[in-house]
Backbone as JSON, one array per atom type, in Angstrom:
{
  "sequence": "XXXXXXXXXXXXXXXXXXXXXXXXXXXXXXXXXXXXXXXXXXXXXXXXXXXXXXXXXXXXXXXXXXXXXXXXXXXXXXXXXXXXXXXXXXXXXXXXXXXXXXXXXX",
  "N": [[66.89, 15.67, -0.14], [64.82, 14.71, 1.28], [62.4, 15.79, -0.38], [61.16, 14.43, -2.39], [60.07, 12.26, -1.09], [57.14, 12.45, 1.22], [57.38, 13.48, 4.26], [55.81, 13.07, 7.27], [54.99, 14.92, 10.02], [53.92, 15.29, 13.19], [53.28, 16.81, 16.35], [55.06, 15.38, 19.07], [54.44, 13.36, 22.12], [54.6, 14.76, 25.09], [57.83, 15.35, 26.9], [59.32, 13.21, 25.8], [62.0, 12.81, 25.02], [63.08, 12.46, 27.63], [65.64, 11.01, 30.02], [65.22, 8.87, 31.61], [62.12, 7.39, 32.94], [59.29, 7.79, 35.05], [58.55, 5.58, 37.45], [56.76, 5.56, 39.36], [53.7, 6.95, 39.31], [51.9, 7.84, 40.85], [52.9, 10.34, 41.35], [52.78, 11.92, 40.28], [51.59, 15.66, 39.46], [48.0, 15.96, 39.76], [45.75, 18.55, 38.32], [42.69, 19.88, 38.36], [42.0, 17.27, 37.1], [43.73, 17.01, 35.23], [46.98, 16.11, 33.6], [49.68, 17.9, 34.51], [51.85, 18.53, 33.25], [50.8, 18.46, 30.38], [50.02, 20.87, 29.94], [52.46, 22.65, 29.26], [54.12, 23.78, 26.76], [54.93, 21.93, 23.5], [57.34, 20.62, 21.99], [58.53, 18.73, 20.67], [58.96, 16.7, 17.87], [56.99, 14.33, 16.06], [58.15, 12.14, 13.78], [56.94, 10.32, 10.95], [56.98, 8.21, 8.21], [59.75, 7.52, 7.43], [62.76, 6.8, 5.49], [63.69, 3.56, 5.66], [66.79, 3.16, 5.71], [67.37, 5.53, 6.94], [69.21, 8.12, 9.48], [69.94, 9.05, 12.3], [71.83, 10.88, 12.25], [71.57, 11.59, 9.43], [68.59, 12.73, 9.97], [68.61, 14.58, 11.28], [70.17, 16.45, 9.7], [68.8, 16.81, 7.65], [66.44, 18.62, 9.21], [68.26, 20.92, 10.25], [68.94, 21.74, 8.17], [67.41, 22.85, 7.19], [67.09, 25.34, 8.8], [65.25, 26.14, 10.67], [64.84, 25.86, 13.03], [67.3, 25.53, 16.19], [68.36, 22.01, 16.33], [67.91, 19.75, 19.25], [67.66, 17.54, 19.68], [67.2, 14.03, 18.56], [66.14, 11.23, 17.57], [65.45, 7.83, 16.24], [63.46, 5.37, 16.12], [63.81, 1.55, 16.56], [63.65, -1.87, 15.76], [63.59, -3.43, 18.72], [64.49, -7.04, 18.26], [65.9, -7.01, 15.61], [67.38, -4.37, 15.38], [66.69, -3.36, 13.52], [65.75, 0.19, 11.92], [62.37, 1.25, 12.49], [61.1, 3.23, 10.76], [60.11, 5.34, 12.15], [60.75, 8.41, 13.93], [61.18, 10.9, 16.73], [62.09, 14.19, 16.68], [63.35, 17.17, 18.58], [63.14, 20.59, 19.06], [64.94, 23.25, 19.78], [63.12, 25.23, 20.79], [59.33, 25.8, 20.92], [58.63, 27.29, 19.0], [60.31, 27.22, 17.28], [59.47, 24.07, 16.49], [57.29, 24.8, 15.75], [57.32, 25.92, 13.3], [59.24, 23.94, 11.98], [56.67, 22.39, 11.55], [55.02, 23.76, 9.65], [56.9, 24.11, 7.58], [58.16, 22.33, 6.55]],
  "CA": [[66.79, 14.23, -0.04], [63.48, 13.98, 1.32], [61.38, 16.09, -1.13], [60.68, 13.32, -3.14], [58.72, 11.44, -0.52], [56.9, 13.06, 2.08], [57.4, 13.06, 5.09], [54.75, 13.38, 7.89], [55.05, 15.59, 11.25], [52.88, 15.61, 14.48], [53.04, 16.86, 17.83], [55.24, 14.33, 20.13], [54.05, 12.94, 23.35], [55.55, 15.69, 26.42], [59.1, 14.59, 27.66], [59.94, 12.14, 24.9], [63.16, 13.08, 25.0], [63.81, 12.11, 29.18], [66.45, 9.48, 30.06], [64.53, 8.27, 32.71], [60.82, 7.33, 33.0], [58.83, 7.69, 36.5], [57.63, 4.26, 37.69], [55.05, 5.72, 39.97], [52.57, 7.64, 38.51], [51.55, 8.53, 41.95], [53.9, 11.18, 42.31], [52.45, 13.47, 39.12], [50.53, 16.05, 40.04], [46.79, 16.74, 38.83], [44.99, 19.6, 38.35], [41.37, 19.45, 37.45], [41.81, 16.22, 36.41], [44.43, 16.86, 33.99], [47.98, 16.14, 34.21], [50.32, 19.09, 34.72], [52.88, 18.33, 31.89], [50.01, 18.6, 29.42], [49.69, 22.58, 29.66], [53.55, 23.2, 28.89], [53.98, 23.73, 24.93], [55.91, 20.87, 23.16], [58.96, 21.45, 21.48], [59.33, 17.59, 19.94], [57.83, 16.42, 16.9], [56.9, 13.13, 15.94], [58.11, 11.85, 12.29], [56.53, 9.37, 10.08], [57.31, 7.59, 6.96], [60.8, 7.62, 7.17], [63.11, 5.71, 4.88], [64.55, 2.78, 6.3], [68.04, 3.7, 5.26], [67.61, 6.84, 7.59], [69.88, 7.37, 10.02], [69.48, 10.13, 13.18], [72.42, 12.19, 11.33], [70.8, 12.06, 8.49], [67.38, 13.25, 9.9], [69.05, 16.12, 12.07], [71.16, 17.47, 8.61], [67.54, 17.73, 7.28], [65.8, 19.54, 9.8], [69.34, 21.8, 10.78], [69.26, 22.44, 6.4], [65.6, 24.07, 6.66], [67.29, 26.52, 9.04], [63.82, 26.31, 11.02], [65.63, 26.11, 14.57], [67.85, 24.19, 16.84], [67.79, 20.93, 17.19], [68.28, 19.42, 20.42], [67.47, 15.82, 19.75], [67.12, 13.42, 17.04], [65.72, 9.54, 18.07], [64.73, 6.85, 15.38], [63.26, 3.99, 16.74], [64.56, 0.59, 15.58], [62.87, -2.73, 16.3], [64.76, -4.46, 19.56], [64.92, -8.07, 17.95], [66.82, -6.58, 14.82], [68.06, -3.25, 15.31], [66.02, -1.89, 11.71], [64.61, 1.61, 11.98], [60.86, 1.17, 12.45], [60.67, 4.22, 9.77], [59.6, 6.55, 12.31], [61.22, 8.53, 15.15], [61.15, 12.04, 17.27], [63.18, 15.5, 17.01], [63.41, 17.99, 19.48], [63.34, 21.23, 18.47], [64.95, 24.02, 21.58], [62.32, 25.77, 21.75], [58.08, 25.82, 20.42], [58.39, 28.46, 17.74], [61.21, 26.29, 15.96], [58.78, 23.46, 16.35], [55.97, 25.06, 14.95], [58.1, 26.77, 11.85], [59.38, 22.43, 11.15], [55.8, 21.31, 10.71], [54.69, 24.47, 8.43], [57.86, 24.45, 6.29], [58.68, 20.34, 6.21]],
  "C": [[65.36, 13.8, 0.29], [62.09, 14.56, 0.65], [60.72, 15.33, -1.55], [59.27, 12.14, -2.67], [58.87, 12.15, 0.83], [56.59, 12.55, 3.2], [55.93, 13.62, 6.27], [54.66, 13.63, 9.73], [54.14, 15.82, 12.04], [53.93, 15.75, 15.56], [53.58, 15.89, 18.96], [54.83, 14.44, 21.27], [55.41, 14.31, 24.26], [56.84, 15.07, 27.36], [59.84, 13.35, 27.09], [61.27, 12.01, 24.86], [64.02, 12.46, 26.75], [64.52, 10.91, 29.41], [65.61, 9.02, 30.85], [62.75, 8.19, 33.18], [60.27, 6.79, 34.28], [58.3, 6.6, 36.73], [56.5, 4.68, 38.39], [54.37, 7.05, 39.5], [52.05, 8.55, 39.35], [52.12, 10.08, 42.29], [53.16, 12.18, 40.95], [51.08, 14.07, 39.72], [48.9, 16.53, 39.14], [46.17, 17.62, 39.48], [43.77, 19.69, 37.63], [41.27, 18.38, 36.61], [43.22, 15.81, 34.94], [45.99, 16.91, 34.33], [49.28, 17.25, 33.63], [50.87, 19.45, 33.58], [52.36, 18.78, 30.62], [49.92, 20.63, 29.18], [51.15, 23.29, 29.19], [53.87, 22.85, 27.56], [55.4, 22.73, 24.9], [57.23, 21.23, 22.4], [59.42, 19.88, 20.69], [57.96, 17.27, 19.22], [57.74, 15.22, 16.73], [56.9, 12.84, 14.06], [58.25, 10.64, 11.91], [56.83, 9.05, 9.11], [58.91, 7.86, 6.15], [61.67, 6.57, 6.47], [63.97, 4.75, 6.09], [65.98, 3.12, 6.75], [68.48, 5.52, 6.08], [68.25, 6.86, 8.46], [69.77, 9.0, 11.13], [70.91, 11.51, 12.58], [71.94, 12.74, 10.66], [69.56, 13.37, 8.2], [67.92, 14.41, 10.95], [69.76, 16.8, 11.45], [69.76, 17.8, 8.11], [66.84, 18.82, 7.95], [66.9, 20.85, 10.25], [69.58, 22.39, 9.0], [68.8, 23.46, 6.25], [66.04, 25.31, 7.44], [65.6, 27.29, 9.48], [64.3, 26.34, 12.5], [66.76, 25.33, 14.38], [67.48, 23.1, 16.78], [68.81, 20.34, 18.06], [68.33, 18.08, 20.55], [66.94, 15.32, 19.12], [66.78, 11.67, 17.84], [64.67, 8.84, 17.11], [64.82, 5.55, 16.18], [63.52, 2.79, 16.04], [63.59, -0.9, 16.7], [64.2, -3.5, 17.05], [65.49, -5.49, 18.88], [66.14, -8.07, 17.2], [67.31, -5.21, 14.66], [67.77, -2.7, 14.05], [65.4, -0.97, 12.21], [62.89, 0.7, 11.52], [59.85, 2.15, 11.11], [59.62, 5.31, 10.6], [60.73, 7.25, 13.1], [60.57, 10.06, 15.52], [62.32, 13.1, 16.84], [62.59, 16.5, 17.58], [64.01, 19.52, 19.38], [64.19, 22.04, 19.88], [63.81, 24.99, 21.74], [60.57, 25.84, 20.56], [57.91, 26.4, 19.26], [59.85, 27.29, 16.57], [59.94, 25.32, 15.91], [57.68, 23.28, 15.36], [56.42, 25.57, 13.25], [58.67, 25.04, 11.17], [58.13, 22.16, 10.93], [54.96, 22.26, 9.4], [55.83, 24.07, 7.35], [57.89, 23.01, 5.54], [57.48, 19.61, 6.06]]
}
């Protein structure tokens, strides 16, 4: 389904996947300036130019087709006002080496 038009995979932001987002900032710890989270390998990808008409089934039968890992989590973003996919979202591979095997193969 999505040969046809290509799709486009990066590197998601660390913890994309968390129900819950820290209000104070204060509480993360740095190390040389850099914050902790940043040194633990990612495991969620970030995908672009998705059709409208996509739907987080959809985009977790593709990536579970390629038989490139697990996936753990599937999230297309949709604009509040109207609830349309934005035409991007995240998936969450279980573990770095699936990750890295979805953005070579896909």
């Amino acid at each position: 389904k999505y040969k046809r038009s290509p799709l486009y995979l990066e590197w998601a932001p660390v913890n994309t996947f968390m129900d819950q987002v820290e209000e104070n900032k204060d509480d993360v710890e740095m190390e040389g300036g850099k914050d902790t989270n940043e040194e633990e390998p990612s495991k969620s990808l970030f995908v672009k130019n998705l059709n409208f008409d996509t739907t987080e089934v959809s985009l977790r039968k593709a990536f579970t087709d390629a038989r490139i890992g697990k996936v753990t989590g599937v999230k297309i973003v949709s604009k509040k006002d109207s609830g349309l996919s934005s035409g991007y979202g995240f998936v969450e591979m279980e573990d770095e080496e699936g990750a890295k095997k979805a953005l070579r193969k896909m």
